[in-house]
Structures are given as structure tokens and as C-alpha cells.
C-alpha positions as CSV (number, residue, x, y, z in Angstrom):
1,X,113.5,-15.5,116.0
2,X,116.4,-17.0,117.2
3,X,115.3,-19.1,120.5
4,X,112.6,-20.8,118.4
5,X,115.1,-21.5,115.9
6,X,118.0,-22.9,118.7
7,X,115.6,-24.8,119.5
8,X,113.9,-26.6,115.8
9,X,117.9,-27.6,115.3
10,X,118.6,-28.9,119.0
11,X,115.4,-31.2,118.5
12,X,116.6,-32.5,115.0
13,X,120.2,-32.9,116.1
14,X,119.2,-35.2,118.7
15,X,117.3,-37.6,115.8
16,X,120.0,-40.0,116.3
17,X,119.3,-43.4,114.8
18,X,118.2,-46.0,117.6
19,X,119.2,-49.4,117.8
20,X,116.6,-50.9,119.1
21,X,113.3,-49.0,117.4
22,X,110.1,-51.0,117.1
23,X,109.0,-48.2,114.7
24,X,109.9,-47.8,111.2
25,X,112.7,-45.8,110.7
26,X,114.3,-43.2,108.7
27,X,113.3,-39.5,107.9
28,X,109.6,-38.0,107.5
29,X,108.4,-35.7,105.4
30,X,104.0,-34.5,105.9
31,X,102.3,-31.8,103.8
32,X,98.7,-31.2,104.4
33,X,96.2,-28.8,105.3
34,X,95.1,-27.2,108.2
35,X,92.1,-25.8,109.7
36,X,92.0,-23.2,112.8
37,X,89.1,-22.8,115.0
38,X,87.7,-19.5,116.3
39,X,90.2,-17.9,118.7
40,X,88.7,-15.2,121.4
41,X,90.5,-12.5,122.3
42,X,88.0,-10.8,124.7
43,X,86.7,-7.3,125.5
44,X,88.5,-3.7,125.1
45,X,86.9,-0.9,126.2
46,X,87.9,2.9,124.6
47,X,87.5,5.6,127.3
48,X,88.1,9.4,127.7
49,X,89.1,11.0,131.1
50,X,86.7,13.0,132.5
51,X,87.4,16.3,134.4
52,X,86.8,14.7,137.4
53,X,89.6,11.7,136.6
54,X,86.7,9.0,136.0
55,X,86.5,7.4,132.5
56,X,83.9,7.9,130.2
57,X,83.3,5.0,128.2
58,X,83.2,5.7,124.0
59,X,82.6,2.1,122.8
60,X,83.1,-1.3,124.0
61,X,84.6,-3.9,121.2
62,X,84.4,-8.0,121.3
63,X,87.9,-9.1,119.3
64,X,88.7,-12.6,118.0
65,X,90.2,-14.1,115.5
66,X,87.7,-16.1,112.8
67,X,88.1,-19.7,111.8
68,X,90.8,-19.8,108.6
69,X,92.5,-22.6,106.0
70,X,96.3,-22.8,106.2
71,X,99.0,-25.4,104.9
72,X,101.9,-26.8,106.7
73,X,104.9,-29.2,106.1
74,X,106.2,-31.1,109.0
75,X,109.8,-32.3,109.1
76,X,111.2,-35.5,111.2
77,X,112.4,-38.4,112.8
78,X,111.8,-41.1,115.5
79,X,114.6,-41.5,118.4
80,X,114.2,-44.8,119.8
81,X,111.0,-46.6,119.9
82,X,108.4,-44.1,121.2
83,X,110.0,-40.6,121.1
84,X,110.2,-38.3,118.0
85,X,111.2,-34.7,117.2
86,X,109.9,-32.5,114.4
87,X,109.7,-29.2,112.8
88,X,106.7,-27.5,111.6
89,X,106.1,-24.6,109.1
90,X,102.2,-23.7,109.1
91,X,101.1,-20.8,107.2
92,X,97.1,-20.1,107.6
93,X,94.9,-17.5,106.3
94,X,92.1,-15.8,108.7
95,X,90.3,-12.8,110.0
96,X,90.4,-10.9,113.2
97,X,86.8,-9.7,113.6
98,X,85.9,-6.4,116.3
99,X,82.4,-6.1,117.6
100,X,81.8,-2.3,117.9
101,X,78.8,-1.5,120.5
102,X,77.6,0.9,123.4
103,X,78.4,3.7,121.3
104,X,78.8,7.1,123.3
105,X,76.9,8.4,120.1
106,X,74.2,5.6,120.4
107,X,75.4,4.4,116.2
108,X,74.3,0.4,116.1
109,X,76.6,-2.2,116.6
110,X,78.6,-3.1,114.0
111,X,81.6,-5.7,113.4
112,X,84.7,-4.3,111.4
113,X,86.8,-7.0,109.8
114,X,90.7,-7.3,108.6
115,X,92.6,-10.2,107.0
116,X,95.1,-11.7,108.6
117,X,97.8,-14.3,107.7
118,X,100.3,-15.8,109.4
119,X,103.7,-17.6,109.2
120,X,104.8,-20.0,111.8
121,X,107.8,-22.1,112.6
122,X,107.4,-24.6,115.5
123,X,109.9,-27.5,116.9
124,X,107.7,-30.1,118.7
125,X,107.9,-33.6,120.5
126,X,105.5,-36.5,119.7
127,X,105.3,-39.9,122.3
128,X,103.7,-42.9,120.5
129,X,101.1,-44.1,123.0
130,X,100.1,-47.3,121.2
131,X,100.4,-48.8,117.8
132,X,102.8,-50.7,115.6
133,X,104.7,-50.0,112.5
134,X,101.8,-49.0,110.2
135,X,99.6,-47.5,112.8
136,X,100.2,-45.6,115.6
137,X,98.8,-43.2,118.4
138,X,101.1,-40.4,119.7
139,X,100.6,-37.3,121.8
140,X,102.3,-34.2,120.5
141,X,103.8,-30.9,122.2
142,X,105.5,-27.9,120.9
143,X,106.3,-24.0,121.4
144,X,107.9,-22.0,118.6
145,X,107.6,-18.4,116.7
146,X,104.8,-16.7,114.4
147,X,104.6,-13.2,111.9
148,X,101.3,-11.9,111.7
149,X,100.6,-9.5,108.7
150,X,97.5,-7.5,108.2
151,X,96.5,-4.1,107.0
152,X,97.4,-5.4,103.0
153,X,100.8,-6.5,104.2
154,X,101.4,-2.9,106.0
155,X,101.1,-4.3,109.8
156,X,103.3,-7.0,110.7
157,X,103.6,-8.0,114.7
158,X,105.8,-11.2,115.4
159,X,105.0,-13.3,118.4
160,X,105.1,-16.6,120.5
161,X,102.9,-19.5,119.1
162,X,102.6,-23.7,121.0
163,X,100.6,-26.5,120.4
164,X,99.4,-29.7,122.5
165,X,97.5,-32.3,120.9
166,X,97.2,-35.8,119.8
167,X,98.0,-37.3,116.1
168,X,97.9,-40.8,114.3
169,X,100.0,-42.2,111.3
170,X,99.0,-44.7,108.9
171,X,101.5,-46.0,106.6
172,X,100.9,-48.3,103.5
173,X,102.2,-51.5,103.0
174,X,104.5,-51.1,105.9
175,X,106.0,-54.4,107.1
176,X,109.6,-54.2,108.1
177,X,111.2,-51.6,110.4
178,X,114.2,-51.1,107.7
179,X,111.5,-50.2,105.1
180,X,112.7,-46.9,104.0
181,X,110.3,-45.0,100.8
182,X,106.9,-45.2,101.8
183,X,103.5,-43.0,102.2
184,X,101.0,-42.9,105.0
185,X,98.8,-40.3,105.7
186,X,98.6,-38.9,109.0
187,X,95.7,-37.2,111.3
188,X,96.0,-34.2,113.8
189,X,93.7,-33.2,116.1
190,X,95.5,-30.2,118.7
191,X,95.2,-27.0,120.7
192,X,97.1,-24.0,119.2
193,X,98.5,-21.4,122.0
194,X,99.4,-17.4,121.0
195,X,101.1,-14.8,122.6
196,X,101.7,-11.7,120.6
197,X,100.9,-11.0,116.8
198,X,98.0,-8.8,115.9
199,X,95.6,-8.5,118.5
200,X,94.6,-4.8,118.6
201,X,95.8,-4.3,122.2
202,X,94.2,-7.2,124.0
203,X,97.2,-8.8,125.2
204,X,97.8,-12.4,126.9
205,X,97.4,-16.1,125.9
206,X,95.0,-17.5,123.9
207,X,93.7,-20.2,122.8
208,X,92.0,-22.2,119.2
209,X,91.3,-25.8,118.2
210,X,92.9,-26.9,114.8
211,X,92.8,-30.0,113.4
212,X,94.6,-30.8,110.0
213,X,95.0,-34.3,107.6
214,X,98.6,-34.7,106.0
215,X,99.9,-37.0,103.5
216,X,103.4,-38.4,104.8
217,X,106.8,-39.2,102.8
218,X,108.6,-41.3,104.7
219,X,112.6,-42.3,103.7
């Protein structure tokens, strides 16, 4: 936990005010909900050794990870006029879902399913592509660290969660760059990358659309 942590402070520490910012300035603040997209893990087979060394398959099972709500705060602030660093606390609620078939024992296929929710902590990067001070287009990158718990709480698994994506703030009334309390809302549209957490042994990288609408503070 502590490289993804390094890293939330470095890209804070760097929000240095800018002297010449085109953007509004000062400190942001967005809490909102989020919605995560299906996330396939792939196949896993369950074998016995035969006496002859060749596997004899039991059951084959089709793992993923259901769609699920979550909520998440992000933290941040601008660094010159297109640059911006933030950090990002998303907590969503799903459901990892196995697809049990080709049974040894020919039993139907069935598909055994187990709550899952997890805790994330991410420090990303946002370019403004286009826009002005009360609406603007940016593109958005990030990496950071994730807990998984399942089982009623009894299985935890920690691992390695990213994003890339694109996002759009609106602010009301905005009209001078030195304009400090304000709201906006603002619009996310991203893929989310894992590595790790509870998977049930199918290991690697994989992959989920999320999408997520936020109400912005900014001071």
C-alpha cells in the first residue's frame, strides 16, 4: 500500500499554484456515484491426474465479475493551464459470478454467486483537451491500489487497480479565474484496469467500462 500511496502525495505535492492558468483555480472537491460494467475473467478448468499423467477434466467454470453501484470522492487541483492531479477513493459493491458446466458427473450447469466489495485508492492525471473556465473536456489516467472482500467479510485479497478515460466539468456561474466557492457537476466516462483481488485463481489483467456523474466543490 505504500507505492500507490508515494505516489497520491507526489501528485498533490506538485499542485503548485500557476501563474498563468486560463482555468479557474483553487482546490476541488467531487462526490458522486459510480457504475462498473461487467468484467470477464475467463475460463478455469478443475482436473485430476490420471494414472497415465493425462488430466481428466471434473468441470469447466466461466468467472467474471457482475455489473455493481459504488461511490467515490475525488480530491484535486489544476497545475498550470491544462494539467491536473487528483486522488480518488471509489468504493463499489458487485458480484463475482462462476459458470459451473461439463460436469464429470453430467449435474446441469449451474452459476454459483458471491458478493464482493471493494475499496480503492487511485492518484491520476487529467489533460484539459478543450474548454474554458466553466466547461471543459479532459482526458484522464491513473494506476493506484484496491481491497477486495468477499466470503461475508472472511476473504480479503489486495491488488493493483488503473483507469484511462475521458471526463467533462461544468461549473455554475463561473466567470473569473480567481473565483474561488463554486459547484459544477462533472461527467466520467473510463476503462477500469485490475490486477489481483478476488478472482478465484484466474490470474492477469482485466478489464470493465465505468462511467460515473459527480457533483463538484470547488474552493
Amino acid at each position: 500500500m505504500k507505492a500507490p500511496a508515494l505516489a497520491v502525495c507526489v501528485c498533490l505535492g506538485f499542485a503548485a499554484p500557476a501563474a498563468a492558468q486560463t482555468g479557474l483555480r483553487g482546490y476541488e472537491v467531487s462526490i458522486g456515484a459510480v457504475a462498473m460494467g461487467t468484467m470477464p475473467f475467463g475460463e478455469s478448468d478443475a482436473t485430476f491426474s490420471r494414472p497415465s499423467g493425462s488430466p481428466l477434466l471434473v468441470f469447466n467454470s466461466d468467472i467474471s465479475l457482475g455489473p455493481g453501484p459504488g461511490a467515490e470522492v475525488h480530491f484535486g487541483r489544476a497545475v498550470g493551464s491544462r494539467l491536473a492531479f487528483e486522488a480518488t477513493g471509489t468504493w463499489i459493491f458487485t458480484t463475482i459470478r462462476a459458470k459451473v458446466s461439463t460436469d464429470i458427473d453430467g449435474a446441469p450447469a449451474a452459476t454459483l454467486t458471491e458478493d464482493v466489495s471493494r475499496l480503492s485508492v487511485e492518484g491520476s492525471a487529467l489533460w484539459r483537451l478543450a474548454g474554458d473556465m466553466r466547461r471543459a473536456f479532459y482526458v484522464r489516467g491513473g494506476a493506484g491500489w484496491m481491497r477486495e472482500l468477499a466470503a461475508g467479510a472472511t476473504l480479503a485479497e489486495t491488488g493493483v487497480i488503473g483507469n484511462a478515460g475521458v471526463a467533462m466539468k461544468y461549473w455554475w456561474g463561473a466567470s473569473s479565474p480567481s473565483q474561488r466557492r463554486r459547484l459544477g457537476l462533472r461527467l466520467d466516462a473510463r476503462a477500469v484496469l485490475r490486477s489481483g483481488g478476488v478472482d478465484l485463481g484466474v490470474s492477469g489483467v482485466r478489464l470493465a467500462p465505468a462511467a460515473s456523474a459527480d457533483l463538484m466543490i470547488g474552493f
